[in-house]
N, C-alpha and C positions, 0 to 999 in steps of 0.2 A: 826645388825638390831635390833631394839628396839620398842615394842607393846605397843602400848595406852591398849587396851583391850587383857591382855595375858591369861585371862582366857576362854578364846574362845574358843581358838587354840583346846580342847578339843570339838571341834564339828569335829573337821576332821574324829573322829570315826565313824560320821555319813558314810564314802563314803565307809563302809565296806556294807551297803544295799546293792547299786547295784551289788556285789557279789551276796551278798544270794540271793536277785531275780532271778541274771541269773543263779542260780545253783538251785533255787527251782521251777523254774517258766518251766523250759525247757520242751518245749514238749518231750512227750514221743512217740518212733514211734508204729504206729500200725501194727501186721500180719497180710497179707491180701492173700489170695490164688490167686495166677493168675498163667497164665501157660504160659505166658509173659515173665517172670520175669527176664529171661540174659539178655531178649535185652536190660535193660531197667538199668541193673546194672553198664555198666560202666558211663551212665549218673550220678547216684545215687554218684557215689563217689567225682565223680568231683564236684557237687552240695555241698555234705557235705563239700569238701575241702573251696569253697570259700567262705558257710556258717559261716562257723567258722571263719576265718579272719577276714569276716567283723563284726561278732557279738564282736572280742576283740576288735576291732577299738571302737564301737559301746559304749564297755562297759570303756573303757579306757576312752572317750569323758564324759563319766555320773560322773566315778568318781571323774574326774577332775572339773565339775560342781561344786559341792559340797565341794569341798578342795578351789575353788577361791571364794564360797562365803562365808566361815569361815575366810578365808583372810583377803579378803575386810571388814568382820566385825571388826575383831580385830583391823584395822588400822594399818598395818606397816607402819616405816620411818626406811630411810635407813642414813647412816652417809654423811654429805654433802661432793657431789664431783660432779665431771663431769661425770654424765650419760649417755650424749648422745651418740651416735656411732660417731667414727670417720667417715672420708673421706674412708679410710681404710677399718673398716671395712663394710661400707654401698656398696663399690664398687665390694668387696667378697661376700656379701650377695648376692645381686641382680645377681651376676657374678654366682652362684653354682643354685639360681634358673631358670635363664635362661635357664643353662645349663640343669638340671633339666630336663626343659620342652619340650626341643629339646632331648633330650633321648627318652624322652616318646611317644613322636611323629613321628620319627623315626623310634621306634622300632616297633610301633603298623602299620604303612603304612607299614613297612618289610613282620607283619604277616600276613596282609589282602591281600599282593601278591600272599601265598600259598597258597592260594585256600583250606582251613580246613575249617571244621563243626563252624558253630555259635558257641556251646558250647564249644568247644575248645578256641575258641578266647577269650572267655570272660573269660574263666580258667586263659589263659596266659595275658589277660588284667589286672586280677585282683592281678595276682601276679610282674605282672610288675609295676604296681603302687605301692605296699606293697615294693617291694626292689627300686626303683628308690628312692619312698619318705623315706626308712633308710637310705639306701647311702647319698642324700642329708642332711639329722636329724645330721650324721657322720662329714660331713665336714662341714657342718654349726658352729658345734660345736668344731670339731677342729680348723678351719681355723678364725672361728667368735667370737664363745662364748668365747674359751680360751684366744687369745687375751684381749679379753675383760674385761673377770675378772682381768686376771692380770692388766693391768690399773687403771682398778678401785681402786682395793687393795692398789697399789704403791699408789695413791692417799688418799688414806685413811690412813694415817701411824699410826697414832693415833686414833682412833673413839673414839668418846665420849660416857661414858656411858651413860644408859637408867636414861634419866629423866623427874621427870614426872612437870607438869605444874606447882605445887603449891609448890615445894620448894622455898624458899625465896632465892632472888635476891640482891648483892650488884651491885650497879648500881651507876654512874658517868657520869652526863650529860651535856657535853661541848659543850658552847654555841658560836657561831662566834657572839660577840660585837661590831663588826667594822660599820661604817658606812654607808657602803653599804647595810647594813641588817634592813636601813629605807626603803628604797624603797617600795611603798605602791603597791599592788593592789589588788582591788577588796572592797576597803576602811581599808586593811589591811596591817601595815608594814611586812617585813616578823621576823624579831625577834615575832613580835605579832604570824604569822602565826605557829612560833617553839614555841613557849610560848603553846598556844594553842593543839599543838599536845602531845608535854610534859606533860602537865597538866593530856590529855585524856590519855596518857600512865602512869601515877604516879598510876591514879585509880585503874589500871587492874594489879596493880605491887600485886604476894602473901603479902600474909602477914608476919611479922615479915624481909619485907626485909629494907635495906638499902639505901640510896642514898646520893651524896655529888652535889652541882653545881658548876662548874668551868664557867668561863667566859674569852675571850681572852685580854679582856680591864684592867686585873689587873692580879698579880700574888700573889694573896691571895687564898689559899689552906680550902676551907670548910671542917669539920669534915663529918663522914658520921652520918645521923640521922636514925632513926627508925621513926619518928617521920615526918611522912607526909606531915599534915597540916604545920609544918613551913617548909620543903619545898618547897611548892606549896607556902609559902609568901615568900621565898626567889624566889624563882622562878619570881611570878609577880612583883616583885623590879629590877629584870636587865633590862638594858637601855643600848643604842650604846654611843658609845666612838668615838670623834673623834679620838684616839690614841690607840690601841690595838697590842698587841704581834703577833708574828707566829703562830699559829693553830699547827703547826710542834711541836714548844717547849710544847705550852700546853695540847697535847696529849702526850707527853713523859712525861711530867708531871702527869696525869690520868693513866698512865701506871705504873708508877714507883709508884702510890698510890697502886694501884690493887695487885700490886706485893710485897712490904711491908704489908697491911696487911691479904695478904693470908700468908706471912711466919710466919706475927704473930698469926693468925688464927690457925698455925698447932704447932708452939710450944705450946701455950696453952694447945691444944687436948691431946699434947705429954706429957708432965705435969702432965695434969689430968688423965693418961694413960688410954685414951680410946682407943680402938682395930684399930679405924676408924682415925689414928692420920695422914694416907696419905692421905687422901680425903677430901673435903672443904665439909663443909653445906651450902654456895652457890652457886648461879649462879652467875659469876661475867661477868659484859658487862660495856659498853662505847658506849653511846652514843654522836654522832657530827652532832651539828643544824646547818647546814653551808645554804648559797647560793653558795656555793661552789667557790665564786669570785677565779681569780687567785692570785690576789695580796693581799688575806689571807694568802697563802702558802708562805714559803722563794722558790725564785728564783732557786735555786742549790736542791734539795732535798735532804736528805742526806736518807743514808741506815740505820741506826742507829733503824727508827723505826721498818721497816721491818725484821730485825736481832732479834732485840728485842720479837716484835709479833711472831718468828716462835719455840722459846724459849716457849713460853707464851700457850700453845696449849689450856688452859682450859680456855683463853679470848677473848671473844665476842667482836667484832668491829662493830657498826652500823652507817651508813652516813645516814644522812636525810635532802635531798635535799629541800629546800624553794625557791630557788630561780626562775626566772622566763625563761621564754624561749625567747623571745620575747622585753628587754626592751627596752624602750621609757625615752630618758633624753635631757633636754638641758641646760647649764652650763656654768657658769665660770672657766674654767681649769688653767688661770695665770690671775697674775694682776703684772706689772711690771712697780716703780714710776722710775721718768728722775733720780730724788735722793728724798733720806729719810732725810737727813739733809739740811738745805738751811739757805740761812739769811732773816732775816724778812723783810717783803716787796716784796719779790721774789714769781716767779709763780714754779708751779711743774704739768707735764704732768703726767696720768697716760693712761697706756693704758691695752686695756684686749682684750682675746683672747677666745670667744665664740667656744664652742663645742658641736654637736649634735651626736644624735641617734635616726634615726628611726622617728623625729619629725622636723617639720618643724617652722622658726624664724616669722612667719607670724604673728603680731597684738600682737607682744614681744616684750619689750623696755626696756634699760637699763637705769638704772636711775642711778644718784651720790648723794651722802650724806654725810654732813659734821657738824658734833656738835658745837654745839656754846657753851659759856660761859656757860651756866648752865645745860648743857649732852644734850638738844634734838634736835633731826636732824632736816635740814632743807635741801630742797632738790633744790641743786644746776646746775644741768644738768639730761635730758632725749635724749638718741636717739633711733629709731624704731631701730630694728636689719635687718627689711625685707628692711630696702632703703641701705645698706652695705654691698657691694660687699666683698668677701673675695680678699685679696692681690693672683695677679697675679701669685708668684710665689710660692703660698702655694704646695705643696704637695696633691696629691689626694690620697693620700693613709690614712690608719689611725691615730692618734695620738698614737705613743708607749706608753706615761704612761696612758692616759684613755681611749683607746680602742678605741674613739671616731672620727668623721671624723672631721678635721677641719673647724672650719669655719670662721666669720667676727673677725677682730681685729678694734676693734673701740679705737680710744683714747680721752680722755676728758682734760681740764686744769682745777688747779684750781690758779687762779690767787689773788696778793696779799697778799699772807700768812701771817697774824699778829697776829697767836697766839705763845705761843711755841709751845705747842702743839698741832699738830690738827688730832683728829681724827674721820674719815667717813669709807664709806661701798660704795661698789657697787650694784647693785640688780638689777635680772632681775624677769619684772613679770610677770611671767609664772605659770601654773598650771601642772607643768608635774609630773609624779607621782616619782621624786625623788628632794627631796626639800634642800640636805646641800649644793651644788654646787649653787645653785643659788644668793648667797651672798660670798661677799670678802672684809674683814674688811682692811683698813691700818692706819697706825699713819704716819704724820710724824713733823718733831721737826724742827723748829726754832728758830734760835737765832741770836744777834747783829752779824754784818759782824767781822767774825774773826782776832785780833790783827798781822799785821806780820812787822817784823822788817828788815829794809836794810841796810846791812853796806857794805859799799863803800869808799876808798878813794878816787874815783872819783865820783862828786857829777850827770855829766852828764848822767852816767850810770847807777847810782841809780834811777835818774828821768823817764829813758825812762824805766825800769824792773816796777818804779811805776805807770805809766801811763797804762803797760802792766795790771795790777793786777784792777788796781781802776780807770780806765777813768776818767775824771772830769766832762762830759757830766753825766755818773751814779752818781757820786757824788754827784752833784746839784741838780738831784731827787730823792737821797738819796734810790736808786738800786744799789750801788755797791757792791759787792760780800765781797769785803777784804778792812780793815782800815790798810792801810800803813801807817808808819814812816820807816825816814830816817835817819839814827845819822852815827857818824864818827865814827870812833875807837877807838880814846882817851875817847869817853863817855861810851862804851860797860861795863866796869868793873863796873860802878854805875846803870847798866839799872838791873828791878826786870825783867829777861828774859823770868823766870815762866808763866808770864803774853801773852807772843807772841804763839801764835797758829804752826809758823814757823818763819824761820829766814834766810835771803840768807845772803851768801861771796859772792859778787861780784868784781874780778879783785882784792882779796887779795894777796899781795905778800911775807907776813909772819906777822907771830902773837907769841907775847911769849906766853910760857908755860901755866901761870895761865889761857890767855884765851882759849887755848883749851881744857885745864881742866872743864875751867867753860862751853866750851860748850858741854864736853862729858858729862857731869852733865847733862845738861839741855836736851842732847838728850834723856839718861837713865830716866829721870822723865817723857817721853813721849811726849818730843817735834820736830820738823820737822826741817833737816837743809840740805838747797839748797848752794852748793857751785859750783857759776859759773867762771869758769875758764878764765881768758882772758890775759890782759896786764901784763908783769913779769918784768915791770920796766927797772929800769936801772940794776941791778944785779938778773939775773935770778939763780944765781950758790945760794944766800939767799932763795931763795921758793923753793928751792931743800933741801937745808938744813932746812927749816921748819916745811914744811910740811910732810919729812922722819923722823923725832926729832919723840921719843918715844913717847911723852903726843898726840903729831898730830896723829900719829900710829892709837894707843889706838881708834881714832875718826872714822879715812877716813878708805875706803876700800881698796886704794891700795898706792901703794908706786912711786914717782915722779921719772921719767927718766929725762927728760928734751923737751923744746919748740921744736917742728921740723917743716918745712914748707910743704904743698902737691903740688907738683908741676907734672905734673897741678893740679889743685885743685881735690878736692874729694866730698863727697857728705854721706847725714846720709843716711842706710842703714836700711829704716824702711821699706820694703817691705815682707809681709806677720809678720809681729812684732804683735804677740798675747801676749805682756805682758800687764800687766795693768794698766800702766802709757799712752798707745795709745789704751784703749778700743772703747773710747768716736770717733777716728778716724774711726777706726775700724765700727763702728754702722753709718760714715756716706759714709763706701765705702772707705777711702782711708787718706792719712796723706795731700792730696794735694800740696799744693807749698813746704811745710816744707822742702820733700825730695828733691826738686829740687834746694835749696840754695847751692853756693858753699863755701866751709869750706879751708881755704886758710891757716890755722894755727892751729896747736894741741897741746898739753900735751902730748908726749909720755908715758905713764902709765903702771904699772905690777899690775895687779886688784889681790886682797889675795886670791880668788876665783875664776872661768871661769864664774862658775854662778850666778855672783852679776852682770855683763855685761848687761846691759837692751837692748843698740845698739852700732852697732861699725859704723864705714866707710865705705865706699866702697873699700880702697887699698887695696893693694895686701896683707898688714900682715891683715888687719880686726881688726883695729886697736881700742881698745875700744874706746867709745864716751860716752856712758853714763852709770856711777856705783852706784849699791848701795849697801846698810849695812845697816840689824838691829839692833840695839843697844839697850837693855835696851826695853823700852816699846814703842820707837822712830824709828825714820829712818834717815838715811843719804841719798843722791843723790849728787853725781857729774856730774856737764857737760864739759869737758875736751877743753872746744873749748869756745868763747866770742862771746856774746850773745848783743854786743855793735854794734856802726860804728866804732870802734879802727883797721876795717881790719881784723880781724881772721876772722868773717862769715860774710855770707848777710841772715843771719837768721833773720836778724833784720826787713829784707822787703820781707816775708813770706805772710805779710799782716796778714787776717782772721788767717791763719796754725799758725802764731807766736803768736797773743792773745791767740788762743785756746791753745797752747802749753803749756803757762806760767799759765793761769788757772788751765791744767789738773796737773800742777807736782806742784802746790801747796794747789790742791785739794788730789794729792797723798801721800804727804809729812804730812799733816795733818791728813789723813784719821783713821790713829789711834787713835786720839779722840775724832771719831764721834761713837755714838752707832749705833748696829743697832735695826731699831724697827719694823720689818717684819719677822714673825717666820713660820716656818708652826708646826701642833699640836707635839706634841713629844721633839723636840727641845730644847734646854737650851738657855733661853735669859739669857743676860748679861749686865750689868748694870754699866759702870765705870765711874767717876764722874771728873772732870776737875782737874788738881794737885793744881793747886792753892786751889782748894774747900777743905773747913776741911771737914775730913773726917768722916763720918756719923756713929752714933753708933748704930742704926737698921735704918731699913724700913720697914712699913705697903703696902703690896699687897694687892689691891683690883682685884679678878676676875672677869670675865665677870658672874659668878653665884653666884653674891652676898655675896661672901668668902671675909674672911679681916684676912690674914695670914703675921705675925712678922716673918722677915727675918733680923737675927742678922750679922752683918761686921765682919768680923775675922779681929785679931789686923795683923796689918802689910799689910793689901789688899787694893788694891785701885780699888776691882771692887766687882759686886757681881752675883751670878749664883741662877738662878731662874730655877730648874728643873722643876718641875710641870707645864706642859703648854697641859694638856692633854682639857681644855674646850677650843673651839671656841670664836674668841672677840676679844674685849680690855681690856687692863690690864693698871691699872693705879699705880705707885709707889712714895708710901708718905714717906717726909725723916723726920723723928722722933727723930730728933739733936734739935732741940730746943723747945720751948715750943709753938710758935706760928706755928702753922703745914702747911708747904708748899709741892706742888704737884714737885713733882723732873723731871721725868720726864713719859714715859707709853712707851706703844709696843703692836703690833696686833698678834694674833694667827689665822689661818686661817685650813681648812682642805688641807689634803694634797689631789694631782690630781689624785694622784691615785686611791683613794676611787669611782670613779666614773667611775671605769675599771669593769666592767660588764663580761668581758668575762670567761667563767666557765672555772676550772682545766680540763683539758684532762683525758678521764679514764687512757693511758696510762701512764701520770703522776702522779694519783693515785694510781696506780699498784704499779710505783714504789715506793712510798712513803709507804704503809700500806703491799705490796702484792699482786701479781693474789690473786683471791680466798680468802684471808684472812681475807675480809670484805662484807659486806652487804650492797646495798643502796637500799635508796625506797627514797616515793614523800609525801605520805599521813598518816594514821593513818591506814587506813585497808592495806593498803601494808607491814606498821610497824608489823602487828599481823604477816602475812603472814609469813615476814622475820626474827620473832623473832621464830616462832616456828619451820620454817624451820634450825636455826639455836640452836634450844634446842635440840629437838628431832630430828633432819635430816628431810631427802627428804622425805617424805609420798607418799608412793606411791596405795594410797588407787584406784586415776581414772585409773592409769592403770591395777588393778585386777578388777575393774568392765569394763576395756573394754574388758580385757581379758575372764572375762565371757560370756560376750554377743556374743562373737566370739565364743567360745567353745560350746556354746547356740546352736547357729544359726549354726555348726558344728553334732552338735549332732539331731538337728532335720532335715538336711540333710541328715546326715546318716541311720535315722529311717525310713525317705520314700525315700529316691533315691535309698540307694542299694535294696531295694524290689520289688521296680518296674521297674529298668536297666534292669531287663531281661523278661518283659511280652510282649514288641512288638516280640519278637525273638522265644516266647512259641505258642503266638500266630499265628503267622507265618508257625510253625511246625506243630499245628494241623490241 
């Protein structure tokens, strides 16, 4: 226990008066002659006996007056712990006074049955209350107090020593930067609202202390200053971060400061051998400005920091809650384009997934915008949010990544895309008091329809695969997706193949050496090659030996068996097929006719892998149908079955399922040359530029905040990684290869959905994270005082010696006029 005011304690000599009064004060008796006098003697003794009982009682009560207001003056605090009473013992307490009180009542209806003198009763009244209430004082105290202490003690393993207010403080105040710590109310974000508190807490810091700021949106380590004022300017300069660490790491960080330089603190002492070389000349604490969001915290908690902290006894943990109780949000949680790449001329759906809390979509409208040629928006679609129904089959439950309920998915197009680049925003506008969700930037890129190349010995086959890829109705209004050519095989070895996007084999039945050379080259450079399987000629026993031939190997994924027939036919086995060559199927419910073609002819195959097998058949072996292989920066795809009228499928009259088919797997096969240009904050975009393209010796970044950062090519790469995407936007990338400076290509950064996950850490998940006990939280600034000095000096228990006075008060001037006048009806009565 530790005194504010220890010099006090010297008034308890005061409670030595009420001694000498009732030692100097006592009446003295008078002789009186009466000739009375036996009858009158044994009343006399018994009067004296319970005279004196009650006058200790009496005097007992005075002294202790005076010993609780020397108490209560000095201020004690006690070491922090769990004071209150258990279950336990509050059940024993009340359980011994009951008991108590049923003795006493008991005994006294026992004595008023024998029929004895008044004065006797009150004799044996008087002493039955004096030993009922010891006995009770006895087992109160063994059964209650002892208990008790010991608890408390176990709790306390450690107490801190007496300290007083104005030692000087090192102090570390870790700020939650994320996001969510914009959220305004009352016309204040709450970072402002911890800023704010911080600041009033810096002031009231002793003098000569210390402090360092931590922030979760970077992992840059501040020295600690003496020097106030540019705390409080480092202070007023942090800002949220769409992108921020764990709270978790950067408290272990703050800790691991705390604790390096108190070692260096005491080696110094120890040096300069002062006597004092155990003990620190600070207070050292941690403060944490959180809203406590959950998704500051990592998922999993680790024990690390609590192990740490119980190590740690002489470190102070403060939480200071900002956040709100009650919020009110409505938001953009996704935005999700049909594709990010397309060809020019082409349209692209976007659609988004509106999310609420607490706040209704009423006289909210989502609006679409898209930059023109010289940056500024023009605003191309609005729809209200209150005339759209949320989809039937939404979930009523909450959204798991923002806590939020779901609500309207609207979607927009934007049609005719003719830039390369085109980049816009979505925006809802609203006035809710959290404002990053309500915007969702995207890019997306365009360019001429992609070169793909068909080689065919049969010219019919080639024609129907191109008609597949490039209609001639799109042709003519220059909407086709893909620029096909068709060449023979003899022309292959003179084609620049560099230049093809992708490439099919259709109905090949062998190929020398050099050209599967040239096309494992061409796949390792990161090109696409479809090889569709069909007709094997007049010598199938040649496309066994070709396509087995080592340089073929080195290519394909698997190794050639031979033709076999399914009798009865068989059937592709795309049901339930979650790869991602059938996503696009997948999103419309189903593969449709595709799976219902019959497949009357195969490839018998031994794939190098099980899981290169994209889909097999329906027979009995499960027999592969479709393989692939990455290679290089490339892909391969085999379809082991003819994709003609030559009789091996009727995959050919799938209708819709066969165009869409032949689009998805040369949208697949090429896929690795398209970037992507949709990030959320944190993220590393990537940047890789066509093979054909010479390769670029920097690029200039321009950020969404006015930043223009040189990002150098490492010799040998053909791509580039842009970690920094911690600011919201678009991002535009300039190729600084020549002298006349063109825009290459851009990519958006958006916040991530989680940010707008409102729901606070559980205390039981902060337990386990810091410890029961081992930390402090408040709301305010006077809460802050409360918990800091409850947590310097311990528990103060100053109101409960002033309640206990007032009881011992109101005790002792009961005792002064009750027992003196308990016995005047009974005198009276007598005479």
């Amino acid at each position: 226990m530790s005194l504010i005011h220890p010099g006090l304690l010297l008034g308890i000599l005061l409670a030595t008066i009420p001694v000498i009064l009732h030692f100097l004060l006592r009446s003295k008796p008078k002789k009186l002659i009466f000739p009375a006098l036996a009858l009158l003697q044994r009343r006399k003794i018994q009067n004296s006996q319970r005279l004196k009982l009650r006058h200790i009682w009496l005097l007992l009560l005075r002294i202790l007056i005076i010993v609780a207001i020397v108490l209560a003056l000095t201020r004690p605090s006690l070491p922090p712990a769990n004071y209150n009473f258990s279950t336990y013992e509050l059940v024993m307490f009340c359980s011994i006074i009951v008991l108590a009180v049923l003795a006493y009542l008991g005994l006294m209806r026992h004595y008023q049955k024998q029929r004895i003198s008044q004065q006797s009763l009150n004799t044996r009244r008087t002493f039955l209350r004096g030993g009922i209430g010891g006995a009770a004082f006895l087992l109160i105290a063994l059964l209650v107090l002892w208990p008790y202490q010991r608890r408390v003690f176990a709790e306390i393993s450690a107490p801190l020593p007496a300290v007083s207010e104005n030692i000087p403080v090192t102090a570390i105040f870790l700020f939650d930067t994320s996001l969510s710590m914009d959220y305004r109310q009352e016309n204040q974000s709450r970072l402002e609202q911890a800023q704010s508190i911080a600041e009033e807490h810096l002031s009231n810091l002793p003098a000569q202390s210390r402090v360092s700021i931590l922030n979760s949106s970077s992992e840059d380590i501040s020295p600690f200053q003496s020097d106030l004022t540019a705390v409080k300017s480092r202070l007023k300069s942090l800002k949220t971060s769409a992108w921020s660490l764990y709270l978790d790491d950067r408290l272990r960080t703050a800790i691991n400061r705390q604790e390096d330089d108190f070692k260096r603190s005491q080696n110094e002492r120890q040096s300069s051998g002062s006597q004092a070389a155990s003990s620190d000349q600070f207070v050292r604490e941690i403060y944490i400005y959180t809203d406590l969001a959950r998704t500051a915290w990592r998922s999993q908690p680790s024990q690390l920091i609590q192990q740490q902290l119980e190590k740690l006894k002489w470190l102070g943990i403060y939480v200071i809650d900002v956040g709100v109780t009650s919020p009110q949000n409505i938001g953009i949680s996704h935005l999700d384009l049909s594709r990010e790449s397309i060809t020019l001329g082409n349209s692209v759906s976007i659609k988004a997934e509106i999310t609420s809390t607490g706040i209704t979509a009423s006289d909210t409208f989502l609006e679409l915008y898209t930059q023109n040629e010289k940056g500024q928006l023009i605003k191309r679609d609005q729809r209200p949010l209150s005339t759209v129904a949320s989809p039937d089959d939404a979930p009523a439950t909450e959204n798991v990544t923002t806590g939020a309920k779901p609500g309207p998915q609207l979607e927009m197009s934007l049609p005719n895309v003719d830039q390369p680049v085109t980049q816009g925003e979505l925006r809802i506008t609203s006035s809710d008091p959290y404002l990053p969700d309500d915007v969702r930037y995207f890019t997306i890129t365009a360019r001429p329809p992609p070169k793909i190349l068909i080689v065919s010995p049969d010219a019919s086959s080639a024609r129907l695969w191109n008609d597949a890829l490039a209609p001639r109705p799109l042709v003519a209004l220059k909407k086709n997706r893909y620029q096909c050519e068709i060449a023979p095989l003899n022309q292959i070895a003179t084609l620049p193949l560099e230049e093809y996007a992708a490439i099919y084999l259709i109905n090949i039945t062998s190929l020398p050496d050099s050209l599967w050379q040239q096309f494992t080259d061409y796949v390792k450079q990161g090109g696409g090659l479809g090889v569709l399987m069909g007709s094997d000629g007049d010598a199938p026993e040649s496309t066994i030996v070709s396509f087995n031939s080592r340089p073929a190997q080195e290519l394909l994924p698997l190794e050639l068996l031979g033709s076999l027939k399914f009798i009865p036919p068989e059937f592709l086995d795309l049901e339930h097929n979650e790869h991602a060559l059938f996503s696009y199927f997948q999103d419309l419910g189903g593969t449709g006719e595709l799976s219902n073609m019959e497949v009357n002819r195969y490839w018998r195959v031994e794939p190098e892998n099980p899981d290169q097998v994209i889909a097999r058949y329906t027979d009995a072996r499960h027999s592969p149908a479709i393989i692939e292989r990455n290679l290089g920066r490339g892909k391969v795809v085999v379809l082991t079955t003819g994709i003609d009228a030559q009789g091996w499928s009727q995959l050919l009259y799938a209708r819709w399922s066969y165009l869409a088919f032949a689009d998805q797997l040369t949208r697949y096969l090429i896929r690795t040359r398209s970037n992507r240009t949709n990030y959320l904050a944190g993220e590393v975009a990537i940047y890789q530029w066509p093979a054909t393209a010479t390769t670029p010796e920097s690029f200039l970044l321009r950020t969404p905040d006015l930043k223009q950062l040189p990002i150098e090519v490492k010799q040998g790469t053909h791509q580039v990684s842009i970690p920094d995407t911690r600011v919201v936007g678009h991002y535009e990338l300039i190729d600084n290869s020549s002298n006349a400076t063109r825009s290459s290509s851009g990519f958006s950064v958006n916040v991530n959905p989680a940010e707008s996950n409102f729901r606070p850490i559980s205390n039981q998940e902060l337990d386990q994270i810091l410890g029961a006990e081992r930390y402090s939280m408040t709301r305010d600034m006077e809460g802050l005082k409360r918990t800091i000095r409850t947590g310097r000096l311990g528990v103060e228990i100053f109101p409960i010696l002033v309640t206990l006075l007032l009881t011992v008060f109101c005790l002792e001037h009961f005792t002064a006029n009750y027992f003196y006048e308990i016995d005047q009806p009974s005198e009276e009565s007598t005479s």
